[in-house]
PQR file with spaces between the fields and no chain letter, atoms N, CA, C, O and H, PARSE charges and radii, in Angstrom:
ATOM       1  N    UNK     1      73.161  122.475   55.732 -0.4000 1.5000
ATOM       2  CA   UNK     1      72.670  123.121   56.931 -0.0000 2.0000
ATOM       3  C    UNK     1      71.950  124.406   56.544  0.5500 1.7000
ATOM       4  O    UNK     1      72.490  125.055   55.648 -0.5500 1.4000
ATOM       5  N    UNK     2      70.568  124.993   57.186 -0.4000 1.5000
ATOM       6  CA   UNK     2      69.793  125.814   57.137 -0.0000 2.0000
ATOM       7  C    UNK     2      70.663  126.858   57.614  0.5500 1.7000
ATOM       8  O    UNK     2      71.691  126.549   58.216 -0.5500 1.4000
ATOM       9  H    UNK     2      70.129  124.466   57.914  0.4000 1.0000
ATOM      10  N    UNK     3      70.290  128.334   57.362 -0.4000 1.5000
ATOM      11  CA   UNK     3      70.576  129.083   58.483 -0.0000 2.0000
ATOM      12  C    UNK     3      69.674  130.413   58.146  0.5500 1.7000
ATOM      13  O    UNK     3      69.247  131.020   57.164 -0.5500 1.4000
ATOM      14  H    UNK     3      69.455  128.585   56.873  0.4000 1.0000
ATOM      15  N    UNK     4      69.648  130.490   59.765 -0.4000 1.5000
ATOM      16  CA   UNK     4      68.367  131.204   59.525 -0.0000 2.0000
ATOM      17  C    UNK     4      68.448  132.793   59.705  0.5500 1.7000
ATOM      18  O    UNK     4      68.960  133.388   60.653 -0.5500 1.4000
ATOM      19  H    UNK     4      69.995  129.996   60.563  0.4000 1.0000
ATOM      20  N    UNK     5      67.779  133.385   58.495 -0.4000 1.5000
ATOM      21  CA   UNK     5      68.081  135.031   58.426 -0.0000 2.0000
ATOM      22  C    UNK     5      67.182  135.936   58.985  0.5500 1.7000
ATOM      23  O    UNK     5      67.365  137.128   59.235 -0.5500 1.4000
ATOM      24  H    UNK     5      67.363  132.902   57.724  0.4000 1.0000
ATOM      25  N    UNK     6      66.055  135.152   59.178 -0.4000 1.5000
ATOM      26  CA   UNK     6      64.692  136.047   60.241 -0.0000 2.0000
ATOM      27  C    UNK     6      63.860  135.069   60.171  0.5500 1.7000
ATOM      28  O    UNK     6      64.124  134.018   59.587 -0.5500 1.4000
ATOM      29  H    UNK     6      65.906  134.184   58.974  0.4000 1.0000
ATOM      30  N    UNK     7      62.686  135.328   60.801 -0.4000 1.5000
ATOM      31  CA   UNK     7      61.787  134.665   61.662 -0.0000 2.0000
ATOM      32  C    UNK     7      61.480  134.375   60.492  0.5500 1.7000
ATOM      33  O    UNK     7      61.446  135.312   59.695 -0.5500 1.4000
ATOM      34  H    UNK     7      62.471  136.182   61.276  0.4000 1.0000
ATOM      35  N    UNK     8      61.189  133.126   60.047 -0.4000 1.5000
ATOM      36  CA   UNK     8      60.224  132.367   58.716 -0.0000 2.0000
ATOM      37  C    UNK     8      61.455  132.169   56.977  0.5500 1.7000
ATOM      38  O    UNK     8      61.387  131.564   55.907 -0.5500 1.4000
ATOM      39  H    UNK     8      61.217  132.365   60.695  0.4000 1.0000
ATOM      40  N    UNK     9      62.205  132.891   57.514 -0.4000 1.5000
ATOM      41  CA   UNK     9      63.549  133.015   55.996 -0.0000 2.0000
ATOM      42  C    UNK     9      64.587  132.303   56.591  0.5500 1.7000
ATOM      43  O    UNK     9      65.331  132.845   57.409 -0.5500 1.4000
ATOM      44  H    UNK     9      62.260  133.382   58.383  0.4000 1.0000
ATOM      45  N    UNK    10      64.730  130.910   56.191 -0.4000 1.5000
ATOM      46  CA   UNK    10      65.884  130.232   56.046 -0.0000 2.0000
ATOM      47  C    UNK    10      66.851  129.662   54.533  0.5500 1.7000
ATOM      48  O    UNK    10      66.288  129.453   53.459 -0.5500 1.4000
ATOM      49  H    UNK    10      64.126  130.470   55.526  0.4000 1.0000
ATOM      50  N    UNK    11      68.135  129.510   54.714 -0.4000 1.5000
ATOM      51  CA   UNK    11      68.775  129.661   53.701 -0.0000 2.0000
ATOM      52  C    UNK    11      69.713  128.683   53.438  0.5500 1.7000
ATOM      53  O    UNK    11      70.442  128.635   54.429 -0.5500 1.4000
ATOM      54  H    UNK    11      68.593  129.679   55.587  0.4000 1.0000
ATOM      55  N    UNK    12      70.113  127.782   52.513 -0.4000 1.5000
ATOM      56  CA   UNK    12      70.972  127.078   52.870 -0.0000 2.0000
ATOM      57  C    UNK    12      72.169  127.309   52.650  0.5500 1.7000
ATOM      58  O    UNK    12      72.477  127.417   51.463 -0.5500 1.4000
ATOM      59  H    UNK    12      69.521  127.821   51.709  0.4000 1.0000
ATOM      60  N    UNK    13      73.249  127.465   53.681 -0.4000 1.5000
ATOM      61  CA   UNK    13      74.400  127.919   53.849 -0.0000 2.0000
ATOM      62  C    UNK    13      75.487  127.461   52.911  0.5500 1.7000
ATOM      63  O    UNK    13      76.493  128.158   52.775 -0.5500 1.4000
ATOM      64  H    UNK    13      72.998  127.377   54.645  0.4000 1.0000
ATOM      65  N    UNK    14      75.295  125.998   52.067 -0.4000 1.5000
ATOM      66  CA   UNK    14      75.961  125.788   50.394 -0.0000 2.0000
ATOM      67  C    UNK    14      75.581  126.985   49.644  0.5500 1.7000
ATOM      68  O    UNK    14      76.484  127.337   48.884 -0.5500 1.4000
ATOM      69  H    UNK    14      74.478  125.432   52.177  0.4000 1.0000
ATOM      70  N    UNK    15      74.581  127.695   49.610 -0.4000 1.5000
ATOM      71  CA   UNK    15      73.932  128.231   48.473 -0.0000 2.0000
ATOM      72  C    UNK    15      74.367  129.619   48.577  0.5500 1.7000
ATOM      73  O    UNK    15      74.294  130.247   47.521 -0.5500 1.4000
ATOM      74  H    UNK    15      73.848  127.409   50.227  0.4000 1.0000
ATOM      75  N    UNK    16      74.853  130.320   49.711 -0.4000 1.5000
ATOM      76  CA   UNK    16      75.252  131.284   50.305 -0.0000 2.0000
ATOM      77  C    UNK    16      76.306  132.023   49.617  0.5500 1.7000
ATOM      78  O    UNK    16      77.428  131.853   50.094 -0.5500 1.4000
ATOM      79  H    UNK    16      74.913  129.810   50.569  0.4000 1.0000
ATOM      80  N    UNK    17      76.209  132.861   48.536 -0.4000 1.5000
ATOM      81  CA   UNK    17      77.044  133.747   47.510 -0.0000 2.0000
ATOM      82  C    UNK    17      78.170  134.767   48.196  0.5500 1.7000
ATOM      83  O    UNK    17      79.380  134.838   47.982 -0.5500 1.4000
ATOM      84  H    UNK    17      75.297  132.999   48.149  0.4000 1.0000
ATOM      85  N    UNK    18      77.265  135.582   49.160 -0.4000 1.5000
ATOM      86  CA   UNK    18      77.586  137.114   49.783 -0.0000 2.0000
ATOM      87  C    UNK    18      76.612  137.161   50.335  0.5500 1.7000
ATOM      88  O    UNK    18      75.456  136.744   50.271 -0.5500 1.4000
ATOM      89  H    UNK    18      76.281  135.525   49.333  0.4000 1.0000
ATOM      90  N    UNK    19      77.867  138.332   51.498 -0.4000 1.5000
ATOM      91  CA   UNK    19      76.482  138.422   52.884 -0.0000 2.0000
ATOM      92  C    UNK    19      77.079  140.170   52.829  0.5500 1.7000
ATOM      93  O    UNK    19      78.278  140.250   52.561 -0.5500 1.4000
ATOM      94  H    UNK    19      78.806  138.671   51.550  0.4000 1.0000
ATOM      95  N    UNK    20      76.492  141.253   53.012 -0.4000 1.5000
ATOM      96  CA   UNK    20      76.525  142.241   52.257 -0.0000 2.0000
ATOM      97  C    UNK    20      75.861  143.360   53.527  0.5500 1.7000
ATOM      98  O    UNK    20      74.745  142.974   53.872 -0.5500 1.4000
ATOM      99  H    UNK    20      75.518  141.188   53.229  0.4000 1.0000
ATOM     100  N    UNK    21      76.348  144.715   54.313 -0.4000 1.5000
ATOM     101  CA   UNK    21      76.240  145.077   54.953 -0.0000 2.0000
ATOM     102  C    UNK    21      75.483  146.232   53.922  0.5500 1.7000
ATOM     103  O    UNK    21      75.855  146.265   52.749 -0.5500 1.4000
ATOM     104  H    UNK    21      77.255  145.029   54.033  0.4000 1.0000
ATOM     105  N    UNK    22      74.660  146.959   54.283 -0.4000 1.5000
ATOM     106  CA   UNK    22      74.074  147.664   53.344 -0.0000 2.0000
ATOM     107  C    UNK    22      74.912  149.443   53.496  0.5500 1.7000
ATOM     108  O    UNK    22      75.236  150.051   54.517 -0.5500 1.4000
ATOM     109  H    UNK    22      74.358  146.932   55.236  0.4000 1.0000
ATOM     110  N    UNK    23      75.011  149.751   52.368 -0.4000 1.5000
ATOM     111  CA   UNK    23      75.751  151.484   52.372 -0.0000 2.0000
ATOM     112  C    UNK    23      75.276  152.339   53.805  0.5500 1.7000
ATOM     113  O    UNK    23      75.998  153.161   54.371 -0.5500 1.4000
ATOM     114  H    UNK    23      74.748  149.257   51.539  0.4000 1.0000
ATOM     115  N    UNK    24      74.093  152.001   54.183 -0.4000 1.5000
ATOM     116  CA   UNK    24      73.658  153.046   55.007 -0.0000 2.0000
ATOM     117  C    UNK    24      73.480  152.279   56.401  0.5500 1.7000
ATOM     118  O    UNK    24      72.880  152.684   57.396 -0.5500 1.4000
ATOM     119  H    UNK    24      73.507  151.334   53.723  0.4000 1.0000
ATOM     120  N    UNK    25      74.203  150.984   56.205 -0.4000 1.5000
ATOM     121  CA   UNK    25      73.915  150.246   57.427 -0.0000 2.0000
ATOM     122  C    UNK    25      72.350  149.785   58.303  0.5500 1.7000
ATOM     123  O    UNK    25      72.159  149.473   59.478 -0.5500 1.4000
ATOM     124  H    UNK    25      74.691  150.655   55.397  0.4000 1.0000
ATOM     125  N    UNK    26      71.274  149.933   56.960 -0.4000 1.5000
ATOM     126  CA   UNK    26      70.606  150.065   57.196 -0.0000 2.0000
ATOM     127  C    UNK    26      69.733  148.530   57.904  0.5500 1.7000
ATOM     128  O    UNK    26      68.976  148.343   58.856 -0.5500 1.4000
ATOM     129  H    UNK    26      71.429  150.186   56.005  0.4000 1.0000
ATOM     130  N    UNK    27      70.369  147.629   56.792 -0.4000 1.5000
ATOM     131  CA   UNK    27      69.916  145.843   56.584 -0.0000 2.0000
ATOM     132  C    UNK    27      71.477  145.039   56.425  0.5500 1.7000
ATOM     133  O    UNK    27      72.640  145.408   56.258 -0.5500 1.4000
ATOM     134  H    UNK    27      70.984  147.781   56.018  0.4000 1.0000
ATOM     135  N    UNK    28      71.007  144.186   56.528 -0.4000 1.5000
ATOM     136  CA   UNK    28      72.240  143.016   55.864 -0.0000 2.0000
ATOM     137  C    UNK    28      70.965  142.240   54.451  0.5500 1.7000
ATOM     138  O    UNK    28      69.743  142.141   54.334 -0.5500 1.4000
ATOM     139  H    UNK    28      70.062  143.887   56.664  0.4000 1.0000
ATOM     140  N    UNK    29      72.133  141.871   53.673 -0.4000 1.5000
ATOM     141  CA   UNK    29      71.614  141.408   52.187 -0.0000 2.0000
ATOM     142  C    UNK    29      72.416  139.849   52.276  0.5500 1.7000
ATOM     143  O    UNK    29      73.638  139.840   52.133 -0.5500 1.4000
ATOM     144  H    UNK    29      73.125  141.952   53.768  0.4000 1.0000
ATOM     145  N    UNK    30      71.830  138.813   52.466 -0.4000 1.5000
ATOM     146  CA   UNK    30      72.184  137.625   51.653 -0.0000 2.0000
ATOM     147  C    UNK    30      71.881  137.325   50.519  0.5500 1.7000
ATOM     148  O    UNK    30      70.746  137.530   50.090 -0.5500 1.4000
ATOM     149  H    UNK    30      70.837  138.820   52.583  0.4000 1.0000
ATOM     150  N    UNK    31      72.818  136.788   49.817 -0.4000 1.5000
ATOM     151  CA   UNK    31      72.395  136.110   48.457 -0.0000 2.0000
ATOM     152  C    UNK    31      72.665  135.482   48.294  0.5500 1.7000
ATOM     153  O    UNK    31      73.667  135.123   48.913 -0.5500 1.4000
ATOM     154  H    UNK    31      73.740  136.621   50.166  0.4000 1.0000
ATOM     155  N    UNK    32      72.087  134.600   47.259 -0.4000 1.5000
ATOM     156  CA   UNK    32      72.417  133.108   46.914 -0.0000 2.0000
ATOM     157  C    UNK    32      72.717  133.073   45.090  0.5500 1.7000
ATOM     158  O    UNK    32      72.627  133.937   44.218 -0.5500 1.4000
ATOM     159  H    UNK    32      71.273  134.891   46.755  0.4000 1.0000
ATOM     160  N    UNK    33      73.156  131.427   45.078 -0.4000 1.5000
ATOM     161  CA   UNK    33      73.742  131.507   44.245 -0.0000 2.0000
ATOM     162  C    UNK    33      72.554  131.798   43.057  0.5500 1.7000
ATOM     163  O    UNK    33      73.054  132.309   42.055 -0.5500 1.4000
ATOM     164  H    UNK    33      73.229  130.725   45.786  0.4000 1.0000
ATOM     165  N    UNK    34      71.504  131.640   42.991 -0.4000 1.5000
ATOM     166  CA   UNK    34      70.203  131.963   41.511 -0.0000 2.0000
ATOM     167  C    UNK    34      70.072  133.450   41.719  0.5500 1.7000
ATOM     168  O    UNK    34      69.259  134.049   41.015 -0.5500 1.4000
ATOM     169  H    UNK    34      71.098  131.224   43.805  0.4000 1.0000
ATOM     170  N    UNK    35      70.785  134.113   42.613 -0.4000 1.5000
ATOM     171  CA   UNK    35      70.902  135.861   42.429 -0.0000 2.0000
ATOM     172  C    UNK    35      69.632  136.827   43.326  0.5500 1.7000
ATOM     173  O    UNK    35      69.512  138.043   43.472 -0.5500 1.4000
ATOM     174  H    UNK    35      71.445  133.626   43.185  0.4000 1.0000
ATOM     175  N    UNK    36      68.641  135.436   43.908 -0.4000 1.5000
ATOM     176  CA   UNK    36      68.052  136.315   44.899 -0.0000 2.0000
ATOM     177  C    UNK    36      68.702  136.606   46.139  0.5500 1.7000
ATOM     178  O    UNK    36      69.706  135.990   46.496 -0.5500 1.4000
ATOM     179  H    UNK    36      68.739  134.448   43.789  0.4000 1.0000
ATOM     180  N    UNK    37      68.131  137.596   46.868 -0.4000 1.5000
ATOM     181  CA   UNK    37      68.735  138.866   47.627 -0.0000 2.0000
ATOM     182  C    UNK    37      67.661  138.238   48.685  0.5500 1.7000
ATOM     183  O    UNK    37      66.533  137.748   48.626 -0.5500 1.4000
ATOM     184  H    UNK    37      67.316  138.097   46.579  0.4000 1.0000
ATOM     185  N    UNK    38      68.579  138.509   49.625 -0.4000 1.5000
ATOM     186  CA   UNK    38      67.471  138.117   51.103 -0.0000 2.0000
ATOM     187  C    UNK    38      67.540  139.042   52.200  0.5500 1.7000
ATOM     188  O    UNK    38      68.343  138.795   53.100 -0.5500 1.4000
ATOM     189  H    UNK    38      69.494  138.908   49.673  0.4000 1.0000
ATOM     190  N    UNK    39      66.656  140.306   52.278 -0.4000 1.5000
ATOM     191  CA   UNK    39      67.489  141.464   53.176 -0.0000 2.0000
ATOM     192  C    UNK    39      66.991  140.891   54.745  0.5500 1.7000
ATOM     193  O    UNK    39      66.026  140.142   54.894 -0.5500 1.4000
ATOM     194  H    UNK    39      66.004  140.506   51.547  0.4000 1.0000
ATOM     195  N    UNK    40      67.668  141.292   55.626 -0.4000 1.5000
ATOM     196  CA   UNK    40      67.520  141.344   56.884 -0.0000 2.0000
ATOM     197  C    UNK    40      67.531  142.479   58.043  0.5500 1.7000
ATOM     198  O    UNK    40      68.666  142.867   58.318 -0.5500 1.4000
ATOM     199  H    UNK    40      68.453  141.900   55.505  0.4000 1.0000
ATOM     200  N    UNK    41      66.638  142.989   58.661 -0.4000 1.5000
ATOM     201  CA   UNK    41      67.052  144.502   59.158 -0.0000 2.0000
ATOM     202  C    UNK    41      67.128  144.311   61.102  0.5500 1.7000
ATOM     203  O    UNK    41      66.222  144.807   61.772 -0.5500 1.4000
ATOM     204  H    UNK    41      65.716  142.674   58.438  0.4000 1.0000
ATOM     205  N    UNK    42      68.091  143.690   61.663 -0.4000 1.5000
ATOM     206  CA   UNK    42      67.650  143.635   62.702 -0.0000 2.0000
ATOM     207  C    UNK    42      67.169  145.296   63.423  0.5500 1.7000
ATOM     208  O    UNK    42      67.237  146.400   62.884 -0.5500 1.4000
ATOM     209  H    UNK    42      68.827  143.288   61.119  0.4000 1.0000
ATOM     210  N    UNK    43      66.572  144.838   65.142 -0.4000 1.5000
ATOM     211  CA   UNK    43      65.861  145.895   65.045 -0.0000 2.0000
ATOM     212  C    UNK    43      67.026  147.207   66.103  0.5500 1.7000
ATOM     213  O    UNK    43      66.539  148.108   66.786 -0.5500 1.4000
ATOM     214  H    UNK    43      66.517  143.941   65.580  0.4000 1.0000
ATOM     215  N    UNK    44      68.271  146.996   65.981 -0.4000 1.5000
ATOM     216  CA   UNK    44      68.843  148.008   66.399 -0.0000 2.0000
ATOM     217  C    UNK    44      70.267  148.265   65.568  0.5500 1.7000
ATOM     218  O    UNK    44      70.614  147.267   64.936 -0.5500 1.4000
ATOM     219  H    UNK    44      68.666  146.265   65.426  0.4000 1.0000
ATOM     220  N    UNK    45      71.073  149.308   65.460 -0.4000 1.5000
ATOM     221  CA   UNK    45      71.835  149.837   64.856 -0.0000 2.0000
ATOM     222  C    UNK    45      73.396  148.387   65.337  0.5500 1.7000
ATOM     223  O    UNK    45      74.178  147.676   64.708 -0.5500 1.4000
ATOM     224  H    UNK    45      70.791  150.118   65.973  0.4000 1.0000
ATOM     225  N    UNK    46      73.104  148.633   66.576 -0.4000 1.5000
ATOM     226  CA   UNK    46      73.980  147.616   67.854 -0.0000 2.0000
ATOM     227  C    UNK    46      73.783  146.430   67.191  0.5500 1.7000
ATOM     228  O    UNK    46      74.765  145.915   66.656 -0.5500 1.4000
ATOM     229  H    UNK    46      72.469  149.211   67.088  0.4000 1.0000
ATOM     230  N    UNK    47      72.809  145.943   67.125 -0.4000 1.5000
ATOM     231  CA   UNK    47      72.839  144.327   66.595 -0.0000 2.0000
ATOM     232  C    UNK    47      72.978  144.085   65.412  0.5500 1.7000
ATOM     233  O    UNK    47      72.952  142.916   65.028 -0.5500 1.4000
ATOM     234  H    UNK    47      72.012  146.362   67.560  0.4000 1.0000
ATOM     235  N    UNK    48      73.173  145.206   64.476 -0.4000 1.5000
ATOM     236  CA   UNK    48      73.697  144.759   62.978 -0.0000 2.0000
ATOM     237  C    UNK    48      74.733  144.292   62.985  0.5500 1.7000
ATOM     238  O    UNK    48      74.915  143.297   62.285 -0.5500 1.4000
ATOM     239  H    UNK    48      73.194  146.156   64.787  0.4000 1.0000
ATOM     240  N    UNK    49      75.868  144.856   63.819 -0.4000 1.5000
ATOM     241  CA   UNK    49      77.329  144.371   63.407 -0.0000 2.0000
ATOM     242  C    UNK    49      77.384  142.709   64.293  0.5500 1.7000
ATOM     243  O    UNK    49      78.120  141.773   63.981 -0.5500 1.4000
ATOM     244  H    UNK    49      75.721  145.665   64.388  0.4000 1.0000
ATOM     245  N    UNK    50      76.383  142.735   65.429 -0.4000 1.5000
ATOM     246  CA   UNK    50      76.661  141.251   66.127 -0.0000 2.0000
ATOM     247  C    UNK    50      75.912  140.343   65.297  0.5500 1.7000
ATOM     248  O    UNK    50      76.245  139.158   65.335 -0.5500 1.4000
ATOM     249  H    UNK    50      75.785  143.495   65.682  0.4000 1.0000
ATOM     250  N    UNK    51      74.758  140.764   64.396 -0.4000 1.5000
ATOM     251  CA   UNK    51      74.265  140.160   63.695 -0.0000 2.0000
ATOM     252  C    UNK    51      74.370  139.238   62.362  0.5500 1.7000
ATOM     253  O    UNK    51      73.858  138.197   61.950 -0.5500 1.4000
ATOM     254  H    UNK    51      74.487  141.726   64.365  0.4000 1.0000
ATOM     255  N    UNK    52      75.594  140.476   61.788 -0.4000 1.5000
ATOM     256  CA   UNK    52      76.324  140.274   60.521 -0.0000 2.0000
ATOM     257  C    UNK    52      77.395  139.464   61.060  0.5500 1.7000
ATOM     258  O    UNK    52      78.081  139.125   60.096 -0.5500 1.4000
ATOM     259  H    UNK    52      76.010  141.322   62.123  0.4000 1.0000
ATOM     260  N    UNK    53      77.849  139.011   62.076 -0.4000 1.5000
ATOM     261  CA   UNK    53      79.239  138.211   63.172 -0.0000 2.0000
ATOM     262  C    UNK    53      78.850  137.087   62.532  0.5500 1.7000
ATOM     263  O    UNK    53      79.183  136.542   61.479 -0.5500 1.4000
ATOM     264  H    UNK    53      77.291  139.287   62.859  0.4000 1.0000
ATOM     265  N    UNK    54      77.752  136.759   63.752 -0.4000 1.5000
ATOM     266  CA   UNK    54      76.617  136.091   63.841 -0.0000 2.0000
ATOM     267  C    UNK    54      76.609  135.024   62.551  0.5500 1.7000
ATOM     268  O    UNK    54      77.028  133.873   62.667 -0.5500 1.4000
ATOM     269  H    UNK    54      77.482  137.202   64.607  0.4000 1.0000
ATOM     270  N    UNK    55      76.109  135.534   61.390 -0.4000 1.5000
ATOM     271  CA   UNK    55      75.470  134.915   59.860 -0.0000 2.0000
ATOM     272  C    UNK    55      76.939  134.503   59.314  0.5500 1.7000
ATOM     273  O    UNK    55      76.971  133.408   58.750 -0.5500 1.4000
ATOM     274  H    UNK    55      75.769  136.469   61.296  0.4000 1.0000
ATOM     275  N    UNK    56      77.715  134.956   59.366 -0.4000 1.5000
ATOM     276  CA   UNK    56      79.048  134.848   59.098 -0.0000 2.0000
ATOM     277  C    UNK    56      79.988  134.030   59.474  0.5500 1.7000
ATOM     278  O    UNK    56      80.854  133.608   58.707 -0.5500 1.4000
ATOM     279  H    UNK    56      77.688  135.845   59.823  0.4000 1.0000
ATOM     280  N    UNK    57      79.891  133.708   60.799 -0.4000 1.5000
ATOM     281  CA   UNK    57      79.744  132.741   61.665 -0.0000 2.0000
ATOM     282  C    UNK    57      79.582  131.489   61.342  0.5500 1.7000
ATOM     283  O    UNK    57      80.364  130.557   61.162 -0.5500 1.4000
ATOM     284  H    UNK    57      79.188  134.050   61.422  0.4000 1.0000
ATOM     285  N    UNK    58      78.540  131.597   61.298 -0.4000 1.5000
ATOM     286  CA   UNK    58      77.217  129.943   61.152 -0.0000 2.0000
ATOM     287  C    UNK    58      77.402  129.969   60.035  0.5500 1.7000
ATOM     288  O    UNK    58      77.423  128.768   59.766 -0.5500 1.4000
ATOM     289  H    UNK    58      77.905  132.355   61.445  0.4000 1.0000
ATOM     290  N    UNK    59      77.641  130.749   58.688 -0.4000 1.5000
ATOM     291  CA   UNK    59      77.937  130.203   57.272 -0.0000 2.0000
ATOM     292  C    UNK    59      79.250  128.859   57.132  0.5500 1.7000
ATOM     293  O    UNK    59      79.342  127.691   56.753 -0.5500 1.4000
ATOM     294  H    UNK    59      77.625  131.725   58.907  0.4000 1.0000
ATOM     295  N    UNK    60      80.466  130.415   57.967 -0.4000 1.5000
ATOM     296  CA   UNK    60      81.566  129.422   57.871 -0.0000 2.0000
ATOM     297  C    UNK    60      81.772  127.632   58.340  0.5500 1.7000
ATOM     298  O    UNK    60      82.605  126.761   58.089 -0.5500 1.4000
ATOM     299  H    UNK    60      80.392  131.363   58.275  0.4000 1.0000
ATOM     300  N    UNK    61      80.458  127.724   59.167 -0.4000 1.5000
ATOM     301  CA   UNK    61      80.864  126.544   60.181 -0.0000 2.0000
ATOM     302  C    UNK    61      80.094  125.907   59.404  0.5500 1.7000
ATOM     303  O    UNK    61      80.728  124.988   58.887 -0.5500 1.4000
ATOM     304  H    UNK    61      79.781  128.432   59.371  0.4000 1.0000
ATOM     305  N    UNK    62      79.049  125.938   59.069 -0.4000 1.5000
ATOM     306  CA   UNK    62      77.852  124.852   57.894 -0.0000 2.0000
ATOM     307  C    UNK    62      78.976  124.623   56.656  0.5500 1.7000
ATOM     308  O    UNK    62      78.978  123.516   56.117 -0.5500 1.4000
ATOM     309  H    UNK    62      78.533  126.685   59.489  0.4000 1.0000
ATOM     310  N    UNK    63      79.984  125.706   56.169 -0.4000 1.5000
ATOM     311  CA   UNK    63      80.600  125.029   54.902 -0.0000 2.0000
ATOM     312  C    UNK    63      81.734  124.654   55.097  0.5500 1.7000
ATOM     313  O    UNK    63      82.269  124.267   54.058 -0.5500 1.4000
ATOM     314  H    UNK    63      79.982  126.605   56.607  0.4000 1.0000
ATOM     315  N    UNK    64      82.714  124.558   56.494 -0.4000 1.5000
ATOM     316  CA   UNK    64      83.451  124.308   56.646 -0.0000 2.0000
ATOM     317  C    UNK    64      84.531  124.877   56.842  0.5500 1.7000
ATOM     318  O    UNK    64      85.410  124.309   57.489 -0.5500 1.4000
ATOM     319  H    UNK    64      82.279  124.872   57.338  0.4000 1.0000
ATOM     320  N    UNK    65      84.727  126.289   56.261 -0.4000 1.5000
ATOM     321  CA   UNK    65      85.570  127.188   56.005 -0.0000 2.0000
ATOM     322  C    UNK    65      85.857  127.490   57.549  0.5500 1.7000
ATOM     323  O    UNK    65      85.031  127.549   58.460 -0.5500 1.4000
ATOM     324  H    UNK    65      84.013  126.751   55.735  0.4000 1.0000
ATOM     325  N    UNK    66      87.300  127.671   57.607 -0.4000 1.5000
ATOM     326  CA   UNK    66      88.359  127.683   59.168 -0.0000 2.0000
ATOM     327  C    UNK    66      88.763  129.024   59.004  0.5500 1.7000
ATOM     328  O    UNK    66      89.797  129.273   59.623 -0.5500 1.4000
ATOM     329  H    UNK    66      87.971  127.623   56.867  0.4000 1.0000
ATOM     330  N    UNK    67      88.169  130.202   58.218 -0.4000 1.5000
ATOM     331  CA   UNK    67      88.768  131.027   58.541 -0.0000 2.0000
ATOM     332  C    UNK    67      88.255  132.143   59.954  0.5500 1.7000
ATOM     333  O    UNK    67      88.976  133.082   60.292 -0.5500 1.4000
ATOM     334  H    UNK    67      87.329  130.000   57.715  0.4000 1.0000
């Protein structure tokens, strides 16, 4: 299963390493397992944390993970 990190950047949620809130809260960082970095900046302070839910979310459910 795809999942999608912004408009045109999709990712496949097997490949999905760490999902990574940035020090300054600035972006969220996905990565995958070949070590590229996929930043994401939604466009308010508010929707980072529903955002980062969100990706976290839809990871668990594409790999199965019940936690």
């Amino acid at each position: 299963m795809m999942i999608k990190l912004s408009d045109g950047c999709y990712v496949a949620a097997d490949q999905i390493t760490e999902v990574k809130l940035s020090s300054y809260g600035t972006n969220i960082t996905v990565r995958t397992r070949d070590g590229i970095g996929h930043s994401h900046a939604p466009s308010t302070t508010g929707e980072m944390h529903s955002e980062l839910d969100r990706l976290i979310a839809e990871i668990n459910r594409a790999t199965g993970d019940k936690q």
